[in-house]
C-alpha positions in Angstrom: 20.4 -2.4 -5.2 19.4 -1.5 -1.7 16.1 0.2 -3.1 15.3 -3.3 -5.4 15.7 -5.1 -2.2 14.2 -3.1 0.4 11.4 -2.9 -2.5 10.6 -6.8 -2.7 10.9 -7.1 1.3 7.9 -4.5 1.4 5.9 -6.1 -1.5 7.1 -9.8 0.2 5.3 -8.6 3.3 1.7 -7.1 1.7 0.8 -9.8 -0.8 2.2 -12.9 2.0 -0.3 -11.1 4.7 -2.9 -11.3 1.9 -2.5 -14.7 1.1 -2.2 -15.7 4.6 -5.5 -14.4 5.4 -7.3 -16.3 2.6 -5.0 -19.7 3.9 -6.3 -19.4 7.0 -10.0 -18.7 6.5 -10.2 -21.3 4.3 -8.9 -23.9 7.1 -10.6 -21.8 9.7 -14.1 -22.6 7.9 -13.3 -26.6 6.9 -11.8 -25.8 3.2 -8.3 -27.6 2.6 -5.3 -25.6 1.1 -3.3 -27.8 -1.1 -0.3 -25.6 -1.1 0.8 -22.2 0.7 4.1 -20.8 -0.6 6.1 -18.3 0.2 7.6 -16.6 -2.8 6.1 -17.6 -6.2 6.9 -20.7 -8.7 8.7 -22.8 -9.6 8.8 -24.6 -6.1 12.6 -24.7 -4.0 10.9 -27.5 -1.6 8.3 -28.4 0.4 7.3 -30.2 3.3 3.8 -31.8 4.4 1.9 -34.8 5.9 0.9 -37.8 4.3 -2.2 -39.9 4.5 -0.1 -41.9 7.0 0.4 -38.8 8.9 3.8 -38.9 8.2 5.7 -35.8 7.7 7.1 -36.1 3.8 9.9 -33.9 1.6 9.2 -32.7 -1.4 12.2 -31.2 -3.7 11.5 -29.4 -6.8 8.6 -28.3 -9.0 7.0 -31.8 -8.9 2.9 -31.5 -9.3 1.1 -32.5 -6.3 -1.0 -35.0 -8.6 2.5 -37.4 -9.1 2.9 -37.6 -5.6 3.9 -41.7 -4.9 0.6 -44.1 -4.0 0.8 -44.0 0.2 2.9 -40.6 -0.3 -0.3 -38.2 -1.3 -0.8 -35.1 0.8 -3.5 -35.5 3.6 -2.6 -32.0 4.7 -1.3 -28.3 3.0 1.7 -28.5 1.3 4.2 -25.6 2.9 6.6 -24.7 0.1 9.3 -22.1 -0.5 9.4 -21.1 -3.9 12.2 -19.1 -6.3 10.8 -15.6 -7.0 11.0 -14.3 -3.3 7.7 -11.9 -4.1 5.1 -12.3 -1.3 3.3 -16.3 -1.8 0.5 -17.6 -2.7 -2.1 -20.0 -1.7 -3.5 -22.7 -3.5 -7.5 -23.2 -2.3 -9.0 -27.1 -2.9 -12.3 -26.5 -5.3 -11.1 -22.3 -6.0 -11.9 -23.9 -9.7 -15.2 -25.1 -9.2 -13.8 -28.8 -8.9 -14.8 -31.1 -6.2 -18.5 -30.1 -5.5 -18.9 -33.6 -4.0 -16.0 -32.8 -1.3 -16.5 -31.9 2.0 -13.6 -30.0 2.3 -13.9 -28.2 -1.2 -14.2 -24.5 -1.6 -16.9 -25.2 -4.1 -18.7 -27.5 -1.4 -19.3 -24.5 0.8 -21.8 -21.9 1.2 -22.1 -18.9 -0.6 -21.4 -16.3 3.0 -18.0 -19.2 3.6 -16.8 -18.4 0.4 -17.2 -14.7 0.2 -15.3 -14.3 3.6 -12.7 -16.1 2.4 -12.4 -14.3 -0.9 -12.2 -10.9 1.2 -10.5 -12.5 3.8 -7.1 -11.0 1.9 -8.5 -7.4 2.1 -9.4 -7.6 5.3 -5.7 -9.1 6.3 -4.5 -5.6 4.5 -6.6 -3.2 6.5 -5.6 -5.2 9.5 -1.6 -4.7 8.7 -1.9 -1.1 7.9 -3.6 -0.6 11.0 -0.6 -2.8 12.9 2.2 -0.6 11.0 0.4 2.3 11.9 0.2 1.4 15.3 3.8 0.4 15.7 4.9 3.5 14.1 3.4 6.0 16.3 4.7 3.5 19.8 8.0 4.3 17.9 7.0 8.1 17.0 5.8 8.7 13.2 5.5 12.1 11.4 1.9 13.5 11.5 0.6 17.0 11.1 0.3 19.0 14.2 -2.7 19.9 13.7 -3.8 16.2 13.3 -2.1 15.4 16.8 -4.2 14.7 20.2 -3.8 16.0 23.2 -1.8 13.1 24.7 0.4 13.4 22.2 4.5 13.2 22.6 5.7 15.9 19.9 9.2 16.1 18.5 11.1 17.3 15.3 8.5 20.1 14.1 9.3 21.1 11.3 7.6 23.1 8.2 7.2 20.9 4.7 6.8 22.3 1.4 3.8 21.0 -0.4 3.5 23.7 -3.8 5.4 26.8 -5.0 3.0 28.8 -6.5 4.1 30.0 -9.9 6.1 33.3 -10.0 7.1 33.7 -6.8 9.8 34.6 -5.0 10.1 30.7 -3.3 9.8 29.5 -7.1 12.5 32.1 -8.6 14.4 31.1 -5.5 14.4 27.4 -6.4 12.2 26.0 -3.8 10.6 22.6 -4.9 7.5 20.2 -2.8 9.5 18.0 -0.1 11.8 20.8 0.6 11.4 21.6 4.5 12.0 25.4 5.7 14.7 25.1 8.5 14.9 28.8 9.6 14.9 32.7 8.3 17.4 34.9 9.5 18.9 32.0 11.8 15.6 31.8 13.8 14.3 27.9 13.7 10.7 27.9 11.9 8.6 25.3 13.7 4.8 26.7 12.6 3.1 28.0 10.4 1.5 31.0 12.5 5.9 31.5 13.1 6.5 30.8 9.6 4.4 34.2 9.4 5.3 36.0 12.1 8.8 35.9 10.5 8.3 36.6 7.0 6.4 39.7 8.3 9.1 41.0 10.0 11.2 40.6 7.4 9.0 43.9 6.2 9.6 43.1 2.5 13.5 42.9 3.0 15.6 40.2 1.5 15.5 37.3 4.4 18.0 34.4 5.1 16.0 31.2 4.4 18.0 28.1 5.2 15.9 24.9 3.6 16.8 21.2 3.7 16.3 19.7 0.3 16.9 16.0 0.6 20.4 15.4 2.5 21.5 19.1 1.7 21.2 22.1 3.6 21.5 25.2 1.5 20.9 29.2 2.0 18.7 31.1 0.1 18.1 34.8 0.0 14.5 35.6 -0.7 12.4 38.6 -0.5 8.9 38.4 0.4 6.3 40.0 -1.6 2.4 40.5 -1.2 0.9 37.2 -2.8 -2.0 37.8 -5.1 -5.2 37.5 -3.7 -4.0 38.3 -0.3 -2.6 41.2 1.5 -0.3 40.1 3.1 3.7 39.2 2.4 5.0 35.9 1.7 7.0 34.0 -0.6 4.4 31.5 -2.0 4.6 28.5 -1.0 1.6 25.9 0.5 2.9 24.3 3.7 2.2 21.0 6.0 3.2 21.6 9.8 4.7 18.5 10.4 6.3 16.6 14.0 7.5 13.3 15.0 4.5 12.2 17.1 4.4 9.3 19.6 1.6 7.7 21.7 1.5 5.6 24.9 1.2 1.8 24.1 -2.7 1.9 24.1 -3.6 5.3 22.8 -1.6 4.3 19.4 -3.2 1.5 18.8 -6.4 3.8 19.0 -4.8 6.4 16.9 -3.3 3.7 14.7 -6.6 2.0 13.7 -7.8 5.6 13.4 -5.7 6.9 11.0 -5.9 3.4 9.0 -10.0 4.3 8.4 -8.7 8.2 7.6 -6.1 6.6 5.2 -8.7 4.1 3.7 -11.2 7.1 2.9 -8.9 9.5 1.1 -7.8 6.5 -1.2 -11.1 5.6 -2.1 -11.7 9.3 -2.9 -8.8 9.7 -4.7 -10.0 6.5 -6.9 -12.9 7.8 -7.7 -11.2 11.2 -8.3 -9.1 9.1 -10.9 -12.0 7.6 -12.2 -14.3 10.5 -12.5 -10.8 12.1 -14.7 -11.0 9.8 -16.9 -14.4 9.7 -18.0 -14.5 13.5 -18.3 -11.5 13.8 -20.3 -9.1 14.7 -17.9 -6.9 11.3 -18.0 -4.8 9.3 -15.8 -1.9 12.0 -14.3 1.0 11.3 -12.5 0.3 10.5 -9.6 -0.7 6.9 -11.4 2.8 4.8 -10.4 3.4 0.9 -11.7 5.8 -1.4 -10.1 9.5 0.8 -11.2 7.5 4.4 -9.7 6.4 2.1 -6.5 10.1 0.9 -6.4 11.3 4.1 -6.7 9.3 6.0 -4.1 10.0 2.6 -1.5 13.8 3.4 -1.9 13.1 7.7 -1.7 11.0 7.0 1.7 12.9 4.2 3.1 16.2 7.1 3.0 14.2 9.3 5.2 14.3 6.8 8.3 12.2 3.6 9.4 8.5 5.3 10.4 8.1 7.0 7.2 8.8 3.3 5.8 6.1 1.7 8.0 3.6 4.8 7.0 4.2 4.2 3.3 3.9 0.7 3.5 0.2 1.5 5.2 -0.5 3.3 2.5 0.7 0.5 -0.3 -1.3 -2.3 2.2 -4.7 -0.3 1.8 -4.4 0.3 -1.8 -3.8 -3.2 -2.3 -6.8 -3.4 0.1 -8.9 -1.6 -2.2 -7.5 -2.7 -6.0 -7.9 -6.5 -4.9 -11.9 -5.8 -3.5 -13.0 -3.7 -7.3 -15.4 -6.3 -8.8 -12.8 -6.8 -11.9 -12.3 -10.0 -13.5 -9.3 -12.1 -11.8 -9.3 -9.8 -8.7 -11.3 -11.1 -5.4 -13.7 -8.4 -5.9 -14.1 -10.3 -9.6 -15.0 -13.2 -7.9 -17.4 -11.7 -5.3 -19.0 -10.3 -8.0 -19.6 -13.8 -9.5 -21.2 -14.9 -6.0 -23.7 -11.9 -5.8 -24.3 -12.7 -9.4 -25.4 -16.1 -8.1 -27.2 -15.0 -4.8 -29.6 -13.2 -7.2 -29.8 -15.6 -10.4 -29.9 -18.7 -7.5 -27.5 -20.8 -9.2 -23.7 -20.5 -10.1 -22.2 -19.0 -13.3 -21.1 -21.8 -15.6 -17.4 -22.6 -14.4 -16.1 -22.4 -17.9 -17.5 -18.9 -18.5 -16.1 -17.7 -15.1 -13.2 -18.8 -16.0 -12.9 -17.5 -19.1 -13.9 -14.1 -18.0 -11.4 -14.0 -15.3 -8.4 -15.0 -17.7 -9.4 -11.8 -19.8 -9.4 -10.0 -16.9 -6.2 -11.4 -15.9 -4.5 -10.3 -19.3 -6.0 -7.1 -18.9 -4.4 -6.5 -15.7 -0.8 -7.5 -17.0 -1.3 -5.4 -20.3 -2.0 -2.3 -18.0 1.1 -3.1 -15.8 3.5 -3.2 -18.5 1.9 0.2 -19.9 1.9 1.6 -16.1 5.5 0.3 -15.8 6.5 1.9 -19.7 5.3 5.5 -18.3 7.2 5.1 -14.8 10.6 4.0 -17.1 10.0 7.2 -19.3 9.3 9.4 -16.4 13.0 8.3 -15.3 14.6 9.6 -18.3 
């Protein structure tokens, strides 16, 4: 239960940010927003300003269109809705309608609307670089060897990454997360003492205490020379890892740093993704719907508040970079349609847009449910 809600807090927070940077683009650049909710439909209540000017109540899922004559919204509708999963905004003219209107979407030009299409993406980028930032004020694990000089380092510690298959570390039970604590009751910290140690060992059966998870547990494993090198080891890959924290300034630096480092490897690893699947490969794994997402939020969450703000970084700028793909229903979709009519000098016919981004739109459930099938198999 914790995980569920701990889960829907984290996914609350990315799509709301999203939405509230196409809300307030749109008023920024003269549109009108008819309704920003928090949570989605059916509507709890509401609360907005007349044409009177008169601040009004409005209880249930009543359309905005049967509002009372002298009762009609003049101003954004503020509503809190039933399913408490991020919000939503709902743009005047996002339809096409209202061409003649001032303060339509429709009515605006082309550069207006595409910045506040990617107005949400940008909002994304912007909160992973404001969790990043806050975590490392806090202190947030980093690799060493990824740390500056003005750098406050704590809690060094050696992660597992692989076991290579038919080693000792393997044989021995040794899985990726596990963290290597000490050999022989000496605290590992490096990886150049990670080495030092399992070389003095000289090929002897060593004392390796390792952290899986909550549990601490002793192993005895003897080293051996790893193929393709000369040198003993039990066979594992490792990630140097500390607690690192910045002065107030510096992590905001490092912060929006790490957000453009972040941003890159996801977009390589999309078109890593991509590039499998046209050559054959497939979708692996790694690929997590809604239940693996929920899963992994409740996993990292357990290991302390940082990790938590790093992983939801991580979930902020894929979001960032799903939402911007030019695919039918998704904001990229949409900017699509606008470079479509930069170049053809007029707009798409609203009815074929519209059609194309409903198809798109059932696309995108039919692959969530499939997504969320494989993550409920992998459970069992």
């Amino acid at each position: 239960m914790m995980t569920v809600i701990i889960f829907i807090l984290v996914l609350s927070v990315l799509v709301f940010v999203h939405e509230l940077g196409h809300f307030f683009t749109a008023i920024r650049l003269g549109v009108k927003a008819d309704e920003f909710g928090f949570g989605f439909p059916p509507r709890v209540f509401g609360f907005y300003k007349d044409v009177q000017g008169k601040w009004r109540y409005l209880r249930g899922n009543k359309s905005l269109d049967q509002l009372p004559v002298g009762q009609e919204a003049a101003s954004t509708v503020y509503s809190l809705n039933w399913l408490p999963l991020g919000g939503f905004v709902r743009i005047k003219g996002e339809n096409g309608e209202g061409k003649q209107d001032p303060d339509s979407f429709a009515a605006k030009s082309l550069w207006r609307r595409a910045l506040i299409l990617a107005a949400g993406v940008i909002m994304n980028i912007i909160l992973a670089a404001v969790l990043l930032s806050a975590g490392y004020m806090i202190g947030m694990p980093q690799s060493l060897e990824d740390a500056s000089p003005s750098a406050h380092v704590s809690k060094a510690e050696i992660l597992v990454v692989e076991t290579l298959p038919n080693s000792p570390a393997k044989a021995a039970g040794i899985q990726s997360g596990d963290v290597i604590i000490s050999i022989n009751d000496q605290i590992v910290s490096s990886h150049e003492q990670l080495q030092s140690l399992v070389a003095a060992v000289d090929g002897q059966a060593a004392d390796f205490l390792i952290r899986s998870g909550e549990e601490e547990k002793h192993l005895e494993i003897t080293p051996e020379i790893i193929a393709g090198t000369n040198t003993p080891g039990i066979g594992v890959s490792i990630y140097s890892s500390a607690t690192i924290r910045y002065p107030f300034f510096i992590a905001i630096w490092e912060g929006i740093k790490m957000t453009g480092v972040m941003f890159w490897a996801i977009i390589m690893a999309f078109i890593g993704l991509i590039a499998g699947i046209f050559s054959g490969a497939g979708v692996g794994a790694e690929v997590a719907g809604p239940v693996g997402i929920a899963t992994l939020t409740g996993q990292v969450a357990s290991l302390g508040f940082a990790y938590l703000l790093q992983f939801m970084a991580l979930l902020s700028l894929n979001l960032a970079l799903i939402n911007i793909l030019p695919f039918p229903a998704l904001d990229g979709g949409r900017l699509l349609f606008l470079l479509i009519e930069k170049f053809k000098g007029k707009p798409v016919r609203q009815s074929i847009e519209t059609w194309i981004h409903t198809i798109g739109f059932w696309l995108l459930i039919l692959l969530i449910v499939f997504v969320t099938y494989k993550d409920i198999a992998r459970l069992f």
